[in-house]
N, C-alpha and C positions, 0 to 999 in steps of 0.2 A: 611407538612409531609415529612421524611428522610427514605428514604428507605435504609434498613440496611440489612436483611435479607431476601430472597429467596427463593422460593422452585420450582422445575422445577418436571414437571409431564409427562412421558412419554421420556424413555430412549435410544431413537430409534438418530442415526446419529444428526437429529437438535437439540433433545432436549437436547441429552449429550454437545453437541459444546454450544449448548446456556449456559446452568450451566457451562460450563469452561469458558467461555468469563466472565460472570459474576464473578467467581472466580477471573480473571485476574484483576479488579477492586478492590477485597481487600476485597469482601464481603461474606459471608459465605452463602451457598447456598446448598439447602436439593437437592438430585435426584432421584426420586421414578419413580417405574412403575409395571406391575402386579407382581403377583407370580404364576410362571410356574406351571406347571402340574406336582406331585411326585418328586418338587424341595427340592433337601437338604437344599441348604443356599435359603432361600424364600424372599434373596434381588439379585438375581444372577445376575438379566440383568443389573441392576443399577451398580454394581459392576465391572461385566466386560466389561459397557459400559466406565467406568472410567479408566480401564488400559488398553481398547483398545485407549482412547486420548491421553494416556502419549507412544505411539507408533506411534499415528498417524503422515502423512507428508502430509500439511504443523500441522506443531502444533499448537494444538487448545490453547496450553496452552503460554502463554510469558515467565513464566517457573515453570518447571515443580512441585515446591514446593508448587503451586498455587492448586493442586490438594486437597491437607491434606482442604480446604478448604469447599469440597465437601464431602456430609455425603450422602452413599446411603442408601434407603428406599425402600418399596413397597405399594400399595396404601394399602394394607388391614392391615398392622399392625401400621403401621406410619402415617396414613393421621391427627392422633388426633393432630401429634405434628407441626401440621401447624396453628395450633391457635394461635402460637407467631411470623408468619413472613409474612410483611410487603405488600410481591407480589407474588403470583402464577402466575405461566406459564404453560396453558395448552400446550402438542404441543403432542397429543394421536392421533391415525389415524383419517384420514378425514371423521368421521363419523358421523351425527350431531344426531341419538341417544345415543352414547355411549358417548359424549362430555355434551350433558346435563344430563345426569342420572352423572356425576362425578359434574359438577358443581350443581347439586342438593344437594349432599353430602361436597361442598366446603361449600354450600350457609350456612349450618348449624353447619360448624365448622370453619372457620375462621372469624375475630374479624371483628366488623363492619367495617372497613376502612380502611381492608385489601383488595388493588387490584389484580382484579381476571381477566388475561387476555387470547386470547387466540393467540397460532403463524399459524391459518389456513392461506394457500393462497388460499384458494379458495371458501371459505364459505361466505356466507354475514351475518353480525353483526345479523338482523334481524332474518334470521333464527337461529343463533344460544340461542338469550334471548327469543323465543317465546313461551309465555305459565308460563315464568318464572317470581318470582315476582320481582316488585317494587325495592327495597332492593337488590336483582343482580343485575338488567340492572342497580341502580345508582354506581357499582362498577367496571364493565365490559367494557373490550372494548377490541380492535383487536391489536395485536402487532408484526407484522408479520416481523419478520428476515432473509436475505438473507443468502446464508449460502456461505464458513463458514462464522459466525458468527463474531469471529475474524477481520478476514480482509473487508469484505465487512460495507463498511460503513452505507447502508441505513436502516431505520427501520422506515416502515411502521404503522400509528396510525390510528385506525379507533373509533372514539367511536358516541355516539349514544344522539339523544335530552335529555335523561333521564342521562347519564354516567355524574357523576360529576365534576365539571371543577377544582378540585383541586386536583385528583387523576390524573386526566389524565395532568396535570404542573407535579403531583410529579412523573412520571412515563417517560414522555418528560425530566426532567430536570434531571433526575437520568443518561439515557439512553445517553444524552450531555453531563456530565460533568464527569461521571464515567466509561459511556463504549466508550465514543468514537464517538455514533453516529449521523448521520442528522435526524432528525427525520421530517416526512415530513404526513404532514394531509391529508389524503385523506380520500371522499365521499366512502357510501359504497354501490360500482358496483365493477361486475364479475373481478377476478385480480386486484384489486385495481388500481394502477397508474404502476408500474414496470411490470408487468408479465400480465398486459393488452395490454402495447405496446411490450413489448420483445417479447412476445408469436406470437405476430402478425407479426412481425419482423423476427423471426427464421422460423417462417412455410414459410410466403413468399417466404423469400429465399431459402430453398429448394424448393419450385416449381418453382421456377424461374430459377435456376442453369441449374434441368433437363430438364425445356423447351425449354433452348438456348445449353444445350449440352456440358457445362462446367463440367471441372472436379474439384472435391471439393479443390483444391488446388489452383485452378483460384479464384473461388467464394470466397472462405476464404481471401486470401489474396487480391481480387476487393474490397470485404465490409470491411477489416479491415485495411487497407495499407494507404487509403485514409482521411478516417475519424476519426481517432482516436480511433476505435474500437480495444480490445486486440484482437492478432492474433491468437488468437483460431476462431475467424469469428464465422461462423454459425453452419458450422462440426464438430469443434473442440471443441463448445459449446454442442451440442447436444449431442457428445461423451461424456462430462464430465456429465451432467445432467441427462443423461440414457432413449438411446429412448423410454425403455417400459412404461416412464414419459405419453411419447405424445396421445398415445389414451385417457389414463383418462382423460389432460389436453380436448384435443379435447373434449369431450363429454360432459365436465364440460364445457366452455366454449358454448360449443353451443347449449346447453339445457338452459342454464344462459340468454343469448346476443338475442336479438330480431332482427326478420328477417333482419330488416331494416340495420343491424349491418353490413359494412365490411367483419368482419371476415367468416361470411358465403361465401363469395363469393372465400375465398382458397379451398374452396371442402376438399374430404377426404383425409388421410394418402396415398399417391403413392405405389402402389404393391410393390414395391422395400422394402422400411423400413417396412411393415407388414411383408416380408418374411424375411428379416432380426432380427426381435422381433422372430417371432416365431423359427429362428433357433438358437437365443441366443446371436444373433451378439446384443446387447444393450448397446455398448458403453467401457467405461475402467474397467466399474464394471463386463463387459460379456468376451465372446472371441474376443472383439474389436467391431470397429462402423463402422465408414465410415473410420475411419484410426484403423488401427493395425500393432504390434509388431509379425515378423513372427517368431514363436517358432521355428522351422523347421531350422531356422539361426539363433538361439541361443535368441532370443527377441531383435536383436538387426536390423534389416533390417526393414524400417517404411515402410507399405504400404496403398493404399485407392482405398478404392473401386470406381468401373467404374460405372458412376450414371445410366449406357443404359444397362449392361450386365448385373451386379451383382457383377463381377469377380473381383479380389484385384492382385495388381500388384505396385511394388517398387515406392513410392512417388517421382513425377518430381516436383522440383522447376518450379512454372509457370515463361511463359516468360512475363513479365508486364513493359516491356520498353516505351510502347507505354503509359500507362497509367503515367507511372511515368512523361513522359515529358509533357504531359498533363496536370500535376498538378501541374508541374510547372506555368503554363500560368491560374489558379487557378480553383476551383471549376468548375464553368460555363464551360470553356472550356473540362474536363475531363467529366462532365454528358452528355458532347454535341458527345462524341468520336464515332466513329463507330464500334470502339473494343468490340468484346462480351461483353469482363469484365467489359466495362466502360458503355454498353447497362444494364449488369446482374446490376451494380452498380447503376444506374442511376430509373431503375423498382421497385427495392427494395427498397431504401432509398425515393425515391417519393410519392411510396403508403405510407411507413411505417413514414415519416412524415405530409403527410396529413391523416393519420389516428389519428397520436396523433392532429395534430390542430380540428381536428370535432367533440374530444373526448374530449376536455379539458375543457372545460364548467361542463361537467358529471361527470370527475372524481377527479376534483382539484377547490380548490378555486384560482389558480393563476398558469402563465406557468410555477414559478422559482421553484414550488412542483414536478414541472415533470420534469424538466431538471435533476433537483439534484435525482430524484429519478433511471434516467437512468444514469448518472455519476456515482452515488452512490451504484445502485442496480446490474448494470450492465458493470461495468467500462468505459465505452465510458467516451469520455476525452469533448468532449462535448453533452449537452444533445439535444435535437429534435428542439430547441428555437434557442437556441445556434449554430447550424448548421444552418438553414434557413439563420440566419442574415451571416452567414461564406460563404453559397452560394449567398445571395442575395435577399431577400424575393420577390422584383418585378421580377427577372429574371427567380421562381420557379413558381408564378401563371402565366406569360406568357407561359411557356414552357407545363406547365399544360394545360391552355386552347386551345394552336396549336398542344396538342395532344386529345382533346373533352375528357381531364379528369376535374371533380369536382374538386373544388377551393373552401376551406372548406372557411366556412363564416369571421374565425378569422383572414386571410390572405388575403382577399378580395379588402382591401384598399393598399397592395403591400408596406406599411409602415413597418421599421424593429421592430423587436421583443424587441430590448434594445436598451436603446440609453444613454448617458452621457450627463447629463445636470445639471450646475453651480456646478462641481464636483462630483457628486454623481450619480451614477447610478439607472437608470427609468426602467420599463419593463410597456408593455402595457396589461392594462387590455381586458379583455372581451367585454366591451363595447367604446375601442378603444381609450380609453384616459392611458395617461401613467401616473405612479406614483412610486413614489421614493421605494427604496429597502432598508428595514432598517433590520438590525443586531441585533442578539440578543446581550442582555449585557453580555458583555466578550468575545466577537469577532471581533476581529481586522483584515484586509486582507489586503495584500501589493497589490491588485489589487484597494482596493480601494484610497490607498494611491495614487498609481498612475493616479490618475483620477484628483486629486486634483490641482495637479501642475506640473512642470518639474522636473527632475534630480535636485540635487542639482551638481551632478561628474554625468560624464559617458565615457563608452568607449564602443569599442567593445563586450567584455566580461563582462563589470559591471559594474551596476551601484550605487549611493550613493543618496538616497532617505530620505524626510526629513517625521519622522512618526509621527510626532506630539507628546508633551506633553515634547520635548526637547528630542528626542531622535532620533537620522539619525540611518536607517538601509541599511545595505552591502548587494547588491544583485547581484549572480551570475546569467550570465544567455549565458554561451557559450556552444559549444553541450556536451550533459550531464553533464554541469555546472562541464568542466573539469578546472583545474587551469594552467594556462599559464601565461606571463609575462606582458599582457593587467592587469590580477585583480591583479598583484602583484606591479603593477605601480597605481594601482586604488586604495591598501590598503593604501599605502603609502601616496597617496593624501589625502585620508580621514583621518588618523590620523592627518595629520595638521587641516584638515577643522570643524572635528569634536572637536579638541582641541579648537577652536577659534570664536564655536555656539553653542554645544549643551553640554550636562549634560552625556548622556554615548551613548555608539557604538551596536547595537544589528547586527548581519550575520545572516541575513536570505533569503531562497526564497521560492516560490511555485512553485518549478519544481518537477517531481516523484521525484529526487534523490538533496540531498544537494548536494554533491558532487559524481562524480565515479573519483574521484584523479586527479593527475599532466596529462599534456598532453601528453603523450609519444612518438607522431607526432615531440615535438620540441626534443627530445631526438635523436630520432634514426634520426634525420637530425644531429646533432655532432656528433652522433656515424659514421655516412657515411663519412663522411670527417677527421674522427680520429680527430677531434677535442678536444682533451680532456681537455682544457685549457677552454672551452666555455661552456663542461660538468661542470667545476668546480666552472665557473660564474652560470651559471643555480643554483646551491644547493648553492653556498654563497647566491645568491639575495632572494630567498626561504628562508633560514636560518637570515638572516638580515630583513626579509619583519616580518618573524613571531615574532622575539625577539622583533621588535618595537611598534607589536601589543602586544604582555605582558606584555613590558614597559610601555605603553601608557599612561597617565594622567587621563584618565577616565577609569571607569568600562566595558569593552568587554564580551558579552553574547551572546553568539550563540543557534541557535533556529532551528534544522537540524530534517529532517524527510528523510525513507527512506535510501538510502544509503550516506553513507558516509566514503569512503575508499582511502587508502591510504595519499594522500597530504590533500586533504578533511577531512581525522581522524586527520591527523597533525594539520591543523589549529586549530580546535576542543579543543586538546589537552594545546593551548597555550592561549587559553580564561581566562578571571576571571572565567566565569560558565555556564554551556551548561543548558538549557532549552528545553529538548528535546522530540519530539513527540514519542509516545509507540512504536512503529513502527520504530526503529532505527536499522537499519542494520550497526554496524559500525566495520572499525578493519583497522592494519597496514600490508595489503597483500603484502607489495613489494615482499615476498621472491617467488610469483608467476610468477616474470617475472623476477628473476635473481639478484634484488638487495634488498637494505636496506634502510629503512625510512632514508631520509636525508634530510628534510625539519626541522629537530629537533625533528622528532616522537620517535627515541629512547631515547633522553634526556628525555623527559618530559613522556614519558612511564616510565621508569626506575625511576625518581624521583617519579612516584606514589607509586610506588611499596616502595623505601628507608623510602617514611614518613608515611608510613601507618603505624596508632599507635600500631594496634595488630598484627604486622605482623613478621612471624619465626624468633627469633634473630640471630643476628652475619652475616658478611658484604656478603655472598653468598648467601643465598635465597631470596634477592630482584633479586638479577641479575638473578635467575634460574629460576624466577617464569615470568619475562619479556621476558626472552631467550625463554622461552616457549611458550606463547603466540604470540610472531612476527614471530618465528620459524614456526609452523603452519598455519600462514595468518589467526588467527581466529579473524571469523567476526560474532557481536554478534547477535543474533537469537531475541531482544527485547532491547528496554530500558533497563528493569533491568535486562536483561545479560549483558548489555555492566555497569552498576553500579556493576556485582559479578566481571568482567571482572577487574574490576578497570580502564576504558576507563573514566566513571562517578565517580566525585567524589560523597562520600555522602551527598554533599550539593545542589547536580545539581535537577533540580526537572524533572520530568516526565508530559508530558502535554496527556492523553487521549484522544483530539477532536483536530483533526490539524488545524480544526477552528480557534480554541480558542489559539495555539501556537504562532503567534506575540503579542498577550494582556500578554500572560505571560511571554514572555522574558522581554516584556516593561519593564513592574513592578517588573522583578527581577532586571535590568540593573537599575531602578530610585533607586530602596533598595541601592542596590552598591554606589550609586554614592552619596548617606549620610557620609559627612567625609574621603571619597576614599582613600587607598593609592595604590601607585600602590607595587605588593609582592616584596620581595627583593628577591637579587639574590639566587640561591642557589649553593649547595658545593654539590659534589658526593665521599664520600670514597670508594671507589671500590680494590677491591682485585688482581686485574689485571693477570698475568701468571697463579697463582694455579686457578682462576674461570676458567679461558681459558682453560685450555690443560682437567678438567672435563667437561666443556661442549663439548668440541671436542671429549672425549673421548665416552659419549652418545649418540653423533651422528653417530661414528663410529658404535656402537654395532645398532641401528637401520640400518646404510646401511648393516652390515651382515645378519639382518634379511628380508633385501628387503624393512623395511618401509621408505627409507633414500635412492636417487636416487644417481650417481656418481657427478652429478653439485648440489646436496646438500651440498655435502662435505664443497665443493667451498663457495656457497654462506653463510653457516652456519657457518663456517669457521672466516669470515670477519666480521658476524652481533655477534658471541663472542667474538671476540679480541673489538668490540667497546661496547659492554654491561658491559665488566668486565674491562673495563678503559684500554686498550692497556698495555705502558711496567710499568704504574704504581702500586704502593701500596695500602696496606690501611693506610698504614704514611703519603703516600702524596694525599689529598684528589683534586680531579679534577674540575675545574672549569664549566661554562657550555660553557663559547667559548671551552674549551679543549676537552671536549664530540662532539660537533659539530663539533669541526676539525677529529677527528676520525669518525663521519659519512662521513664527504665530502672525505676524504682519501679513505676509503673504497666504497665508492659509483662512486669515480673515478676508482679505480683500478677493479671494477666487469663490469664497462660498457666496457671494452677492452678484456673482455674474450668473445671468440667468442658462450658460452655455455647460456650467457647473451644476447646476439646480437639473437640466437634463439629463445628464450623465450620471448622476445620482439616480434619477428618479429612473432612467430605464435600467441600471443594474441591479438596484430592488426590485422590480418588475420582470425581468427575465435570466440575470443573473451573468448576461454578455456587457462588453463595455460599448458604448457607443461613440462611434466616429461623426462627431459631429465637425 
């Protein structure tokens, strides 16, 4: 079965994000919900749940055209016309009368082998088919979505001995390969596997904070600094989530969990957040949480409240020097610290991973369900498994039992959680034997490639990996897989190596960011020494490194998730074809720190723009349409903004499951490499002086309105005398060394102005661009 169409029931925050996520796949999807009281339009809430998405930040939508896809409805006039789509999604409040009284009314209008799921977190499958026939339970099952929906990868399946195992593949493989997500099996107990251990996880930590006297700025940055957790921490998350979440959570949980359960033993809500719910303090949705924006100072002064008083006072950066050097000397040594935070860190993450080890049996058939589920649910960079083996599994049950804490049974043997063996990666079951980890079909990871053999190249910064099937992949891996002149001596080696072994080149890695651009650490050392002769070797070997990877002899495919900016867009830019994950932050921001794409981002941007078949005739609006978009530093919000963007050509394909992103660069770079030629050069006719002194004059009329800074002038100045070809014609059509030599000109002549030298120097210092 192919799931084509949609219908989403109950138009409340998740269920609207879930019909837009769905939409974001390409699939047409119904969004119904009641009809108000003395409503005019008796589809209202569906409707202005839909143009409150195309508002919302972050956007539920990848873009915003995705919307026209969604048809709203309300259950009492429209529920008939769900008789021709494919999947419902209940997501109605958590009420398990008013959830079966609708699935009673599904059960009689949609076609027999239409799945009928629902997004509760907290209900059990059980209760919700009881009573129900036959005929439901074998279409039903739980499908619970983190929100948003969007970006968070995990989605939870729960279904039932009765739920049919071909509905719940087509509902699993839809949710892989069209929206994107892990989809991860879990048994049906209280919170399934994510917000079993989150929940447990979050409440800890606040009791923990206030018992050692920590202020939430300690605690956040203890649990998130060290482990890989996003620095929202505990507070930061509870802020977003909305405390007045926690009582229901709490009650549903422990009405749910039998005595014997852990989680009893966190006791109730702290007076503090009950007097804070009832005064409205609930987080970013209320007048603020534990942190708030003081109105009083315009929303612009952050403060957090005092865990012992009540009272809110100007956020301190905590001081975590001691911890940091701690971590240095790795894990064990840092949970070992006698520092609060490293005490609040060591209580928290102890209970909250031998909670999931005593739970895992119960909630999962295997650990790698629950890793991926808090990676995935929860962004931790590693999951509860995945940490043990990163502290040590024998050094966690010693230090457990020299403090008379339980040593959950799965951990017992002090043997680690994963291990590599004859290449491939094991994890150990339940009953203590280990066994191989196998991938679904169409999933390829460069983690496991690496397991297989060595480098084929390496350096500091990168290395050259062989991925099997005849194709080596370029992998960045320096901090935030910036580009410096380690991967630009690394590219270079690989074009020989890859000429001389394999079939085509794929640049990939598994960092958050393909790239966040050039190093600007080796920059502002030329710039110190007025070097400018060394700035100039910098952008030739840049501009030489990239031309040679678009010469190459083989087909070049890049496979980039996340960000990918400035020198990072450049290389991009100089591939045969990017294969890129939904989630593509990409753009040429130099003009935020003063200069101009000079690695050859303006050539090959500009050249999109000249050959685009349907694009404004005559030799000025490719150039005005390029000027505009580097002008701004616009970096695209999605995949298919960075394809309207013209970053993607229309042949580049879009991978939805970053899983599944190295299998499909593979297979676009082997397509390539049928027949290969490498493109030939191209010509730029460019207008030269008339484009220039109109795009300068546009820039002028924005700096008299204020939108155009004084060193805009300056740097906008230089990135249009090199777009509209310097002092040439459109007689005389420009080379691409000749383009190039107008970036590295103008890229030399912007790092000497001292308005440049700023903007550099306060985006390494704070990591914002300065409006000077």
């Amino acid at each position: 079965m192919n799931i084509q169409q949609v219908a989403v029931i109950g138009a409340g925050v998740m269920g609207a994000s879930i019909a837009a996520h769905i939409a974001n796949a390409g699939c047409k999807v119904m969004l119904l919900d009641i009809v108000p009281e003395n409503a005019g339009d008796r589809s209202v809430i569906a409707k202005t749940a839909i143009e409150k998405l195309l508002k919302a930040d972050p956007a539920p939508f990848m873009h915003k055209d995705n919307a026209r896809l969604i048809t709203p409805g309300n259950i009492e006039d429209d529920l008939a016309k769900l008789s021709d789509v494919d999947w419902v999604i209940e997501a109605v409040i958590e009420h398990p009368g008013i959830k079966k009284s609708l699935y009673q009314k599904l059960d009689s209008i949609c076609r027999p082998d239409c799945i009928i799921s629902s997004n509760t977190s907290t209900l059990p499958l059980r209760l919700l088919v009881k009573d129900l026939p036959e005929s439901f339970r074998q279409r039903f099952l739980i499908s619970h979505f983190f929100n948003p929906p969007r970006y968070m990868r995990l989605l939870e399946l729960v279904s039932s001995k009765d739920t049919r195992p071909d509905l719940l593949t087509a509902v699993s493989r839809f949710a892989d390969q069209s929206l994107g997500k892990n989809c991860v099996t879990c048994h049906d107990t209280p919170g399934f596997i994510g917000n079993r251990i989150g929940i447990y996880w979050t409440l800890c930590g606040l009791h923990e904070a206030i018992a050692l006297g920590l202020t939430v700025e300690q605690a956040d940055a203890a649990i998130s600094l060290p482990f890989g957790i996003p620095k929202t921490g505990i507070f930061g998350l509870l802020d977003l989530v909305g405390l007045d979440l926690i009582p229901h959570i709490l009650t549903s949980m422990t009405q749910a969990l039998p005595q014997s359960d852990a989680f009893h033993q966190l006791g109730s809500l702290p007076p503090l957040v009950q007097k804070m719910i009832a005064d409205g303090y609930t987080g970013r949705k209320g007048k603020g949480g534990f942190y708030r924006l003081n109105k009083q100072h315009g929303g612009k002064v952050k403060e957090s409240i005092d865990l012992r008083t009540g009272e809110y006072a100007p956020s301190v950066r905590p001081d975590l020097s001691a911890l940091v050097e701690a971590q240095k000397q790795g894990f064990q040594t840092l949970l070992s610290h006698a520092d609060p935070a490293a005490v609040f860190a060591w209580r928290v993450m102890s209970k909250t991973l031998s909670y999931a080890a005593s739970l895992a049996p119960e909630i999962s058939d295997d650990i790698t369900a629950i890793d991926a589920a808090m990676r995935d649910g929860y962004n931790w960079k590693f999951g509860p498994f995945e940490l043990l083996d990163q502290i040590g599994a024998g050094w966690f049950v010693d230090k457990l039992q020299a403090e008379s804490l339980p040593v959950p049974a799965l951990l017992a043997s002090k043997q680690p959680l994963y291990k590599a063996e004859a290449g491939k990666l094991h994890c150990s079951g339940f009953d203590g034997t280990y066994r191989p980890i196998t991938r679904a079909a169409g999933v390829e990871l460069l983690s496991d490639v690496k397991l297989r053999g060595a480098p084929v190249l390496q350096n500091r910064s990168a290395s050259l990996w062989d991925a099997g099937n005849g194709v080596a992949c370029l992998e960045f891996h320096s901090k935030m897989n910036t580009l410096d002149m380690e991967i630009m001596e690394l590219i270079r080696q690989s074009i020989d190596k890859v000429q001389g072994g394999f079939k085509a080149l794929v640049i990939h890695n598994e960092g958050e960011n393909f790239s966040a651009g050039a190093n600007l650490g080796l920059l502002m050392h030329a710039i110190a020494h007025q070097d400018w002769a060394g700035v100039a070797q910098l952008i030739t070997t840049g501009q030489q490194t990239y031309q040679a990877l678009k010469y190459a002899p083989f087909p070049v495919v890049a496979a980039p998730s996340g960000l990918a900016l400035g020198g990072g867009c450049e290389i991009l830019l100089h591939c045969d074809a990017i294969q890129a994950h939904a989630e593509l932050y990409m753009g040429l921001v130099e003009v935020g720190v003063g200069l101009i794409p000079g690695w050859g981002g303006c050539k090959e941007y500009l050249r999109r723009w000249l050959t685009l078949p349907k694009r404004p005739g005559g030799p000025i609006p490719p150039v005005v349409k390029a000027f505009q978009t580097i002008s701004l530093a616009t970096v695209s919000k999605s995949a298919v903004e960075a394809k309207e963007l013209l970053y993607l050509g229309r042949n580049d394909g879009i991978t939805m499951n970053k899983l599944r992103l190295l299998s499909d660069a593979k297979a676009k770079a082997l397509a390539l490499a049928e027949n290969y030629a490498a493109p030939q050069p191209a010509v730029y006719p460019l207008p030269g002086k008339t484009a220039r002194v109109m795009l300068n004059m546009g820039v002028k009329a924005y700096h008299v309105l204020g939108k155009a800074t004084d060193y805009d002038l300056v740097v906008l100045g230089q990135l249009a005398r090199v777009l509209s070809g310097g002092d040439t014609d459109i007689t005389q059509p420009l080379t691409e060394e000749a383009v190039l030599a107008l970036e590295c000109e103008a890229f030399v002549e912007l790092v000497k102005q001292p308005g440049t030298l700023a903007r550099l120097d306060h985006m390494l210092k704070t990591g914002k661009p300065l409006r000077n």
